[in-house]
N, C-alpha and C positions, 0 to 999 in steps of 0.2 A: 903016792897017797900023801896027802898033807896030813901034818900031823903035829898040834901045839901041845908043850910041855909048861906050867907053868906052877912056877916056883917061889917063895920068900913071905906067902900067908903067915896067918899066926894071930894070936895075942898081941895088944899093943894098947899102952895108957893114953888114955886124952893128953894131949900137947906133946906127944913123942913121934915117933915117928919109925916106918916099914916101908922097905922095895920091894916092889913085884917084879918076878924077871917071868918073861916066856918068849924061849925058844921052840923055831919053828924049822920043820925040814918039809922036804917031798918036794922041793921044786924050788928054783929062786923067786924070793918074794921082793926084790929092792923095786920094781916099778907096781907093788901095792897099798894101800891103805892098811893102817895097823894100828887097833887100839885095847880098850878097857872098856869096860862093861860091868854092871852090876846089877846084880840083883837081891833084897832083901826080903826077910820071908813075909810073904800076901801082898806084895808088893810086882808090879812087873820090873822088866830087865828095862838099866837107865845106860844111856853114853856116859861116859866116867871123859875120857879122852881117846881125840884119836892123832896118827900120826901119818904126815902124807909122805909118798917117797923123796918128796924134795926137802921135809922137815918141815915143813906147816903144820901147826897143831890147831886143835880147837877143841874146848873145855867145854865142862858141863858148869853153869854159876857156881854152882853151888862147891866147887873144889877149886875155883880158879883163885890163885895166886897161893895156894898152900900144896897143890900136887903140880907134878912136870913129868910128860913123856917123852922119851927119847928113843931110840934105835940106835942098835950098831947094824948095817947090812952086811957085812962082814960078818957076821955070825949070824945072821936069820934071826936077832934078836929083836926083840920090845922091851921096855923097862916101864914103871912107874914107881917114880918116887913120890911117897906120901908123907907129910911134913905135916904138923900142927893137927895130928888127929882128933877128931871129933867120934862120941860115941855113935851118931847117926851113918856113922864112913862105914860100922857093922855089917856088913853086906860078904856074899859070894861072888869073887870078884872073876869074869872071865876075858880070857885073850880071846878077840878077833883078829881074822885077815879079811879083807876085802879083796876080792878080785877083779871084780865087775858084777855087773848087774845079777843076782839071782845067783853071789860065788860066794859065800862069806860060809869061812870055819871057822869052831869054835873049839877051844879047850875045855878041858871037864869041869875047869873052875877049883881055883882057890879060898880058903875062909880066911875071911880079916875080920877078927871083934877087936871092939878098942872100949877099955874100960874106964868108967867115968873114976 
């Protein structure tokens, strides 16, 4: 059973900055897709980032050049570092895995507020 844990929410000031870590088990995930997700409230869920198992990423505009995903596959992990926070980044932030078509987990989700 797949199962993502993710970790490093919180409080955080505009122009500072928070990691998100989520760790994943139930299976090796290193030939998946792996990202970020958001969702803020009355709002639907947006692509934040995602991560391919070769290291390809691709961003959402609206965070590119201020946030960076990464992986260790060594550890089933996904990271996101977020840099130069903005209070609109306020959102429930959740891990994906892609598997293929009609396979995609989700973690329970993290809160990030970042205070103006």
């Amino acid at each position: 059973q797949v199962q993502l844990v993710e970790s490093g929410g919180g409080l955080g000031q505009a122009g500072g900055s928070l990691r998100l870590s989520c760790a994943a088990s139930g299976r090796d995930f290193m030939l998946s897709v792996m990202g970020w997700y958001r969702q803020a409230p009355g709002k639907q869920r947006d692509l934040v980032a995602v991560i391919g198992s070769g290291g390809g990423t691709n961003y959402a505009d609206s965070v590119k050049g201020r946030f960076t995903i990464s992986r260790d596959n060594a550890k089933n992990t996904v990271y996101l570092q977020m840099n130069s926070l903005k209070p609109e980044d306020t959102a429930l932030y959740y891990c994906n895995v892609h598997l293929g078509p009609g396979r995609d987990h989700w973690g329970q989700g993290t809160q990030v507020t970042v205070s103006s």
